[in-house]
VEXDREN-2710 file (C-alpha; in Angstrom, 1 decimal):
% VEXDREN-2710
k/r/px/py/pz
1/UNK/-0.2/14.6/20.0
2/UNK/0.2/14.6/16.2
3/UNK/3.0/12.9/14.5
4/UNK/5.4/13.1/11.7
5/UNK/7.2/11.9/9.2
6/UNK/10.8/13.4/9.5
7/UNK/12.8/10.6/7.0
8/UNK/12.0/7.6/4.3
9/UNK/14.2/5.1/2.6
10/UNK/12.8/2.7/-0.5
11/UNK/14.5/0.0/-2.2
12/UNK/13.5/-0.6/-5.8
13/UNK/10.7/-3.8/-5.8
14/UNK/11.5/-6.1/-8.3
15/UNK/12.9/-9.8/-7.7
16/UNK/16.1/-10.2/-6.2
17/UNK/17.9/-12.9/-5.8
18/UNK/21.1/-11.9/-4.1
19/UNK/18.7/-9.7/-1.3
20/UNK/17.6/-11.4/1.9
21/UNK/14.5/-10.3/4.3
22/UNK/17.8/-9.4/6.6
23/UNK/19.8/-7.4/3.9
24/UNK/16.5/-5.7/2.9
25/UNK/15.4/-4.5/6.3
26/UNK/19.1/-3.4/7.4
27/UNK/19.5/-1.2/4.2
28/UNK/16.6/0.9/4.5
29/UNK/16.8/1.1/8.5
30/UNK/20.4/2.8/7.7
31/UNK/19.1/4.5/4.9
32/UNK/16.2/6.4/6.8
33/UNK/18.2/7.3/9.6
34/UNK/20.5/9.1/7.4
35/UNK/17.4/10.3/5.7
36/UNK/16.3/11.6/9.0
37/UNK/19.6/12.8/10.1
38/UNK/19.7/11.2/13.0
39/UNK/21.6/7.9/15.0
40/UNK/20.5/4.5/15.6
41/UNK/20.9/5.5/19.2
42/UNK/18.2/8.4/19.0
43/UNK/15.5/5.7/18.2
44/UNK/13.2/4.7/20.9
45/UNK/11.0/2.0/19.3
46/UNK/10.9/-0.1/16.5
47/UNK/8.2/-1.7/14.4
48/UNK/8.5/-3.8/11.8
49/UNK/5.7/-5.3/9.2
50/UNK/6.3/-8.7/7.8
51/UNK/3.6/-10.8/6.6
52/UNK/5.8/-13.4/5.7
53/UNK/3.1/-16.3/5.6
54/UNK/5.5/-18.9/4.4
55/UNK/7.5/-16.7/2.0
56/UNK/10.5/-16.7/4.6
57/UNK/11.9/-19.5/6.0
58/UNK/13.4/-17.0/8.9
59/UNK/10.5/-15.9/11.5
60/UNK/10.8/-14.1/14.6
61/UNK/11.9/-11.5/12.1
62/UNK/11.5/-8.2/14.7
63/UNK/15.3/-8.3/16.1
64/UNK/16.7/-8.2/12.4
65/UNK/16.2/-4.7/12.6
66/UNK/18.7/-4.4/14.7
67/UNK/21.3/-6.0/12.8
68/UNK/21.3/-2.8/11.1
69/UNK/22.9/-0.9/13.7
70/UNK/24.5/-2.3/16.7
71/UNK/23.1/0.7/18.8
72/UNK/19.6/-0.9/18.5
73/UNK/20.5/-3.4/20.2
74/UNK/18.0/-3.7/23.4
75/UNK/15.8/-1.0/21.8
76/UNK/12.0/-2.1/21.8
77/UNK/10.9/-4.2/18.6
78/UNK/7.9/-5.5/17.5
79/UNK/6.7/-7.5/14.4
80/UNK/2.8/-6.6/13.0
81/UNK/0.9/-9.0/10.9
82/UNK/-2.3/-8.0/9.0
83/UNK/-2.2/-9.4/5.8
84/UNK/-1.6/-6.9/2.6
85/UNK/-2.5/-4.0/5.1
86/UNK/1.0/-4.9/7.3
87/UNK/3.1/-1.9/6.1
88/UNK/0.3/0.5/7.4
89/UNK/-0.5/-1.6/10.2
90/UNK/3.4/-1.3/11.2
91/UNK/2.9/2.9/10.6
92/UNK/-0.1/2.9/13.1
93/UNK/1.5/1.3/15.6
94/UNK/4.3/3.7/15.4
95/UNK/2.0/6.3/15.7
96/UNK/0.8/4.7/19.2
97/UNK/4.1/4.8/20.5
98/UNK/4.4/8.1/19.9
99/UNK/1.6/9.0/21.5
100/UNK/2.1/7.1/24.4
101/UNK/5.7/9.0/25.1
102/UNK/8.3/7.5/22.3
103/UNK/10.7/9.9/21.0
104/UNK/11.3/8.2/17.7
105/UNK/9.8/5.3/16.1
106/UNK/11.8/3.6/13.0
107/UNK/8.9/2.0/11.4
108/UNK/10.1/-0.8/8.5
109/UNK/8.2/-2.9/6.2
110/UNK/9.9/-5.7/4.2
111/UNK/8.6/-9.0/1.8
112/UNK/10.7/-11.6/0.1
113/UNK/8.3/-13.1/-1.9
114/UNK/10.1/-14.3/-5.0
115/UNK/12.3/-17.1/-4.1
116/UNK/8.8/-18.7/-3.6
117/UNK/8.0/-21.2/-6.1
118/UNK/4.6/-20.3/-8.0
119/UNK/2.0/-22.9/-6.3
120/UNK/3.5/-21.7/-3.2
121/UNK/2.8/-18.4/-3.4
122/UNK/-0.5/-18.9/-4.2
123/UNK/-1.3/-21.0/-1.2
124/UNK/0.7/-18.3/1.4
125/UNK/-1.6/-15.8/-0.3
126/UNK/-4.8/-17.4/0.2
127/UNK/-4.2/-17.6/3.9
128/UNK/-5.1/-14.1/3.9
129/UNK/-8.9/-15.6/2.8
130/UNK/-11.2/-17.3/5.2
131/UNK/-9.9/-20.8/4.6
132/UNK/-13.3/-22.9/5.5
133/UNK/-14.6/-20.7/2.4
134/UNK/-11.8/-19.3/0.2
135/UNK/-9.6/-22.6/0.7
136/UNK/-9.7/-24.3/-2.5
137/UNK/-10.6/-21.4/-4.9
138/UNK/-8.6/-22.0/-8.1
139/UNK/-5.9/-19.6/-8.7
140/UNK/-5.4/-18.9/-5.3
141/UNK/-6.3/-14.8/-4.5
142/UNK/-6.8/-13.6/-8.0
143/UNK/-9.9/-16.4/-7.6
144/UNK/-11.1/-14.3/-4.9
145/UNK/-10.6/-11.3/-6.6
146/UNK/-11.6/-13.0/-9.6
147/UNK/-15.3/-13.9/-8.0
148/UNK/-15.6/-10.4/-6.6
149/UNK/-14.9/-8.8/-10.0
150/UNK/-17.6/-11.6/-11.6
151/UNK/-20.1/-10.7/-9.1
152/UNK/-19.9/-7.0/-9.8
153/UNK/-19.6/-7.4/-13.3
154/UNK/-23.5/-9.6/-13.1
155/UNK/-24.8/-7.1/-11.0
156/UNK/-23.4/-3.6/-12.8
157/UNK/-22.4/-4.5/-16.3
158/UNK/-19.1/-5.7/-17.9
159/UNK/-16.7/-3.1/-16.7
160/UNK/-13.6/-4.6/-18.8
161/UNK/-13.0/-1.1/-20.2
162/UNK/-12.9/0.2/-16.8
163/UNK/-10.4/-2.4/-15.7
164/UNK/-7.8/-1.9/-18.6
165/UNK/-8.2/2.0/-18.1
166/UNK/-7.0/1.2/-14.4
167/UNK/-4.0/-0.8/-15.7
168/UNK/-2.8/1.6/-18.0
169/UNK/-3.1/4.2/-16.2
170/UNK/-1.5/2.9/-13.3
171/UNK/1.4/1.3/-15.6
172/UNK/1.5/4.3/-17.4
173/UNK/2.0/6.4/-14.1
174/UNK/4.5/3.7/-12.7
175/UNK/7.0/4.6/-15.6
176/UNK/8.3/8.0/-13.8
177/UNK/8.7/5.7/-10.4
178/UNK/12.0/4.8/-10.3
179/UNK/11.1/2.3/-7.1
180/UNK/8.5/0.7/-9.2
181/UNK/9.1/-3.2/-10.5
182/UNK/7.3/-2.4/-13.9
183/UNK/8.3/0.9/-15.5
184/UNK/6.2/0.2/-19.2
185/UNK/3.6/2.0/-20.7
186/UNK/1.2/-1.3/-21.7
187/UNK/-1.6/1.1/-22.9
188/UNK/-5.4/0.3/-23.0
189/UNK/-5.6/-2.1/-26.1
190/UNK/-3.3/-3.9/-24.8
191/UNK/-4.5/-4.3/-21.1
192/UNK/-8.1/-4.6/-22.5
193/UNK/-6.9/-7.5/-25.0
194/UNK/-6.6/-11.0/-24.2
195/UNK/-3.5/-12.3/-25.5
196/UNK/-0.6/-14.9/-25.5
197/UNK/1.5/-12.2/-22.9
198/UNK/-2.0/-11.3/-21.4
199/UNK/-4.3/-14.1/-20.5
200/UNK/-7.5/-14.8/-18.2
201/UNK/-6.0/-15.4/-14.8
202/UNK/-9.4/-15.8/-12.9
203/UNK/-12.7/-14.9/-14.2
204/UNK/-12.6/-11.4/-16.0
205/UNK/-9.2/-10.8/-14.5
206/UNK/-6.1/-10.7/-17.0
207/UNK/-2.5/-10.8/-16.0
208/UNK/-2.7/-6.7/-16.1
209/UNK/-5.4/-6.7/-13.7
210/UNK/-3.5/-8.4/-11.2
211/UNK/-0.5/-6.9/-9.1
212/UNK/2.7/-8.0/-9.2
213/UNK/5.1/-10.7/-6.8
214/UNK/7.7/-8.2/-5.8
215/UNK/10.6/-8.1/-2.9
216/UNK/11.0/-5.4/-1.2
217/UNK/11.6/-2.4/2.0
218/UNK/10.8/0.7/3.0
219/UNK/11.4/2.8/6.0
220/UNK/10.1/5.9/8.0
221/UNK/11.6/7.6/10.7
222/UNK/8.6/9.3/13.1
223/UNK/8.5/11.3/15.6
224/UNK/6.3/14.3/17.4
225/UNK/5.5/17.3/15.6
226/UNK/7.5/19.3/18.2
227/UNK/10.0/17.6/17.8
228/UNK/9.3/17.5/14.0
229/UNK/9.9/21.2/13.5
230/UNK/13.8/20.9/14.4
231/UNK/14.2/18.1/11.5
232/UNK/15.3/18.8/8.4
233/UNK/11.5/18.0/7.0
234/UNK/8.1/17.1/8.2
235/UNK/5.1/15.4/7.2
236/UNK/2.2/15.3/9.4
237/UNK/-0.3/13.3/10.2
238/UNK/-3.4/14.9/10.0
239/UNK/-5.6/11.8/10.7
240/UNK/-5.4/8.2/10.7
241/UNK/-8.2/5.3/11.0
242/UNK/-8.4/1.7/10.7
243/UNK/-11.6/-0.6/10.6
244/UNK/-11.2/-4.4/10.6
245/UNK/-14.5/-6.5/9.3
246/UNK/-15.2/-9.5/8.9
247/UNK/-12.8/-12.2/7.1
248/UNK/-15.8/-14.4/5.5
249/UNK/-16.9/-12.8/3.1
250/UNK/-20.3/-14.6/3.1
251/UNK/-20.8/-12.2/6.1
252/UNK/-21.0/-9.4/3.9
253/UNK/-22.1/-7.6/0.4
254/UNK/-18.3/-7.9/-0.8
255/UNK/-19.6/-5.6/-3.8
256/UNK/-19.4/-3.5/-1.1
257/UNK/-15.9/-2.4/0.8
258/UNK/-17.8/-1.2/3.3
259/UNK/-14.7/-1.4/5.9
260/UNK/-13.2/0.9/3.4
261/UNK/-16.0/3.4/3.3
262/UNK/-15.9/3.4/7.6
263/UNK/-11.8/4.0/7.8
264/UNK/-12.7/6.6/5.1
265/UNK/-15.5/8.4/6.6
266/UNK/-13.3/8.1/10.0
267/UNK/-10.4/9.4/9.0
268/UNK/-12.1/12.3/6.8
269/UNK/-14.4/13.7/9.6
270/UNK/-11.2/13.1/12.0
271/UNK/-9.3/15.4/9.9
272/UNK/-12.3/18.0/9.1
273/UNK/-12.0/17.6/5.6
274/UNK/-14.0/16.2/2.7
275/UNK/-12.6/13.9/-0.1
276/UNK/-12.7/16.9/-2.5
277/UNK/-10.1/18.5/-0.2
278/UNK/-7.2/15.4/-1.5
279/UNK/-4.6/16.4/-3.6
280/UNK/-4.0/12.6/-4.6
281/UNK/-4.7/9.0/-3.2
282/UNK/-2.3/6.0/-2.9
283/UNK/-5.0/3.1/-3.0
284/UNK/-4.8/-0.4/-2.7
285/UNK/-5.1/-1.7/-6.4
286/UNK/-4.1/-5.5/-5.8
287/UNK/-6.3/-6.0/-8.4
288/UNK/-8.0/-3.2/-10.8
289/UNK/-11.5/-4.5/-9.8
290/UNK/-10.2/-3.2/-6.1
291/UNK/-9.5/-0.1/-7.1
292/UNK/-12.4/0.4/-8.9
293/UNK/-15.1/-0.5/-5.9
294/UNK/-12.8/1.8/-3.6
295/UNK/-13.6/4.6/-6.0
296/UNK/-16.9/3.6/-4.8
297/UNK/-16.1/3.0/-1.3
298/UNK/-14.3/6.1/-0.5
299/UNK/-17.0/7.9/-1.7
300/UNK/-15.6/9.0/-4.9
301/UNK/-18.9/8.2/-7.0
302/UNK/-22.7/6.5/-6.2
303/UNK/-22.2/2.4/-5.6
304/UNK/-22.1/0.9/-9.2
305/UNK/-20.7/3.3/-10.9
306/UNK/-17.2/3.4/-10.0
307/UNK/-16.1/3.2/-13.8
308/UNK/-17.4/7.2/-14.3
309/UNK/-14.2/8.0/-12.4
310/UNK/-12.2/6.5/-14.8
311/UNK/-14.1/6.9/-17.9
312/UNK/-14.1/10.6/-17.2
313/UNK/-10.1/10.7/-16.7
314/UNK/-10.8/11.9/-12.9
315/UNK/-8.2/9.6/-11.6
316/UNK/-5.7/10.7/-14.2
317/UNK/-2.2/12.3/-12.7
318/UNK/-3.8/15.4/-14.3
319/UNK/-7.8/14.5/-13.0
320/UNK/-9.5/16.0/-10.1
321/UNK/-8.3/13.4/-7.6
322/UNK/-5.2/11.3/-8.9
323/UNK/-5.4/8.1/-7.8
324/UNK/-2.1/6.2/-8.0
325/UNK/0.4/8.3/-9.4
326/UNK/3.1/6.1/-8.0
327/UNK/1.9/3.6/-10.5
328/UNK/0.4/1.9/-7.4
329/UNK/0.7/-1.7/-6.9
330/UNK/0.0/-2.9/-10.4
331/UNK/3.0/-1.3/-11.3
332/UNK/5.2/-0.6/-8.5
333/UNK/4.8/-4.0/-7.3
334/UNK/3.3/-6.0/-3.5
335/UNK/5.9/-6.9/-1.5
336/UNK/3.4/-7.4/1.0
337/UNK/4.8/-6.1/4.5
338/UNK/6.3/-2.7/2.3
339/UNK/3.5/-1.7/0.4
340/UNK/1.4/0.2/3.1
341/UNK/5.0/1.6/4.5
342/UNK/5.4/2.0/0.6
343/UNK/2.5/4.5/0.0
344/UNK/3.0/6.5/3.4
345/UNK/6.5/7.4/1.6
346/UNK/5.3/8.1/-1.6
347/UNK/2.7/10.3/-0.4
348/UNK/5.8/12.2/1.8
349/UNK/7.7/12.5/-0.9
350/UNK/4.8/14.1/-3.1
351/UNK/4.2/16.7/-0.2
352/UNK/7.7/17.5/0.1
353/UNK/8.2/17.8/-3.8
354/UNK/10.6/15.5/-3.8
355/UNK/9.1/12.7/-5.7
356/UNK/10.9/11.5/-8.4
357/UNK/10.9/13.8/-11.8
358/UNK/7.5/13.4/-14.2
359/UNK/5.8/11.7/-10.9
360/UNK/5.6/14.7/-8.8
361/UNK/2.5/16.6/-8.9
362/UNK/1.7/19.8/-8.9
363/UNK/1.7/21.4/-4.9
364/UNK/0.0/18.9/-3.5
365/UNK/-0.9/19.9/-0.1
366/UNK/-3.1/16.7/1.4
367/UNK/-3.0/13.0/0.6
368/UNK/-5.4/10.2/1.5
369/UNK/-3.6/6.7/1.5
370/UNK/-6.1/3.4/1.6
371/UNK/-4.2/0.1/2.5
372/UNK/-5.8/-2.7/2.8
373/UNK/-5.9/-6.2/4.2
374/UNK/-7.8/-9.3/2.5
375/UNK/-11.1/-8.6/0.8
376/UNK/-11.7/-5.4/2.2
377/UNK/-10.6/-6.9/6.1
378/UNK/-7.8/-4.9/7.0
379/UNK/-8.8/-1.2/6.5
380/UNK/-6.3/1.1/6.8
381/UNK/-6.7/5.3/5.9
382/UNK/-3.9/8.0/6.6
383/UNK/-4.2/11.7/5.4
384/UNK/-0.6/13.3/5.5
385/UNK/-0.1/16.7/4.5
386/UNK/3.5/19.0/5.1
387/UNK/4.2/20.4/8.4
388/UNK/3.4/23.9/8.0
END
């Protein structure tokens, strides 16, 4: 049984003082049932993602849900946890209990990650490492990301042009997104430059390389196709695919995302399709040196040469496969547990022209999303395209 999506709600990302995990989640649980057109007592399930690590001092956080609506109450809620890949981990689980006989699935995914204080972060971010390894890395996960990008950089060349080209692109394309945290057109010299207001972070990495600390929601209503096609709108899924690997990374090439290539390769051959079929991508770009190797790992280019895609303005909002015309996370921001739920309505949005003015795209008719979890752990792929 396929499924759809029938209704979205986003708040901005950005930090937020006044907002609470609670006051997040309720808002866009209302707000995508009115999206959807539909009551809190038509939902069957819901799912919420909430890595929360620390960042919250409220756990448990499932049954906040239903603090949106008192007709939720006794409804079926679960919390999902899988590091930076939560949002889509939450979306796939939906998709489950759809398939095992739910009606409707409100699928939310929130962070607060803000209120944190700086060290803190760090540390509640590095449990998504393989502590015994990762543990004491300097600078937290941008070391991690920072040794990856180090590695690739011995083995293939400096790619530092490659890496600004990322970040202004994806800042550049972030400027149309209304939800996005940072809405500025840096431009290459500046993200290629090291400066006072853009220093080394961790080995080649500068702050531009790096995503942002962001809170945020986002919500989907889902529900059967059949059912689907008396909604207002539908977006369907045409495939979906996850591969988990392993979390040290000394047990594999980490030049290599190769989890990424296997949810890839699933997910395409799942859905018939080749990659040349995707109107546009919403990848994981927690650091530019990610997106880059999933250029790579999706198949995009040949292993090492990930920077052509770039370069050659393939991944451009006008290119031959967009890549990130959200602005992605480097400029819409990583509230962890949102940003998979995050892409997933971005991507609707695209296929239902309604993104936001000077982000939508031309007819887009299929999108790829790639969330992911950890160093290329959490491997999450979802092709979406508009119920026809």
């Amino acid at each position: 049984m396929t499924a759809s999506i029938v209704g979205w709600a986003h708040t901005p990302f950005g930090k937020f003082d006044a907002e609470t995990v609670e006051s997040l989640v309720t808002r866009v649980a209302n707000e995508a049932l009115t999206d959807a057109g539909i009551s809190a007592g038509d939902v069957d399930e819901i799912v919420l993602g909430h890595f929360n690590a620390g960042f919250s001092p409220q756990d448990f956080t499932a049954s906040l849900v239903l603090q949106a609506d008192p007709q939720f109450r006794f409804k079926p809620a679960t919390r999902v946890e899988n590091a930076c890949a939560t949002g889509s981990a939450a979306v796939h689980q939906g998709i489950r209990a759809i398939q095992t006989g739910a009606k409707i699935v409100l699928v939310v995914g929130v962070e607060q990650m803000t209120k944190t204080p700086g060290p803190e972060i760090g540390r509640n971010l590095l449990r998504a490492s393989y502590l015994p390894e990762d543990g004491e890395t300097p600078a937290g996960f941008a070391g991690v990301f920072g040794k990856i990008a180090q590695a690739y950089f011995q083995k293939y060349g400096d790619q530092s042009d490659a890496l600004a080209l990322i970040a202004a692109k994806n800042h550049k394309n972030g400027v149309a997104n209304p939800y996005a945290q940072m809405r500025k057109d840096f431009g290459f010299e500046f993200c290629r430059a090291e400066s006072d207001k853009n220093p080394f972070v961790a080995g080649p990495l500068k702050r531009t390389d790096c995503s942002l600390v962001s809170d945020g929601a986002a919500a989907l209503v889902l529900t059967d196709s059949e059912t689907a096609k008396t909604m207002g709108k539908a977006v369907n899924f045409r495939a979906t695919a996850h591969a988990q690997d392993f979390l040290p990374m000394s047990k594999r090439d980490i030049l290599q995302f190769e989890g990424c290539t296997v949810a890839w390769q699933r997910a395409l051959e799942q859905a018939g399709a080749k990659l040349s079929d995707l109107s546009f991508v919403e990848t994981h770009d927690c650091f530019t040196v990610a997106e880059l190797i999933e250029y790579e790992a999706m198949g995009l280019t040949p292993r090492g040469q990930g920077a052509r895609a770039i370069l050659e303005g393939w991944t451009l909002k006008d290119g031959k496969l967009p890549i990130n015309p959200s602005g992605g996370l480097k400029a819409k921001g990583h509230p962890i547990g949102a940003t998979g739920v995050s892409m997933h309505v971005m991507s609707a949005m695209q296929l239902t022209g309604q993104a936001p003015e000077g982000m939508q795209l031309k007819n887009p008719e299929l999108a790829g999303i790639f969330n992911m979890g950890g160093a290329a752990v959490a491997n999450y792929v979802s092709l979406l395209e508009p119920a026809k």
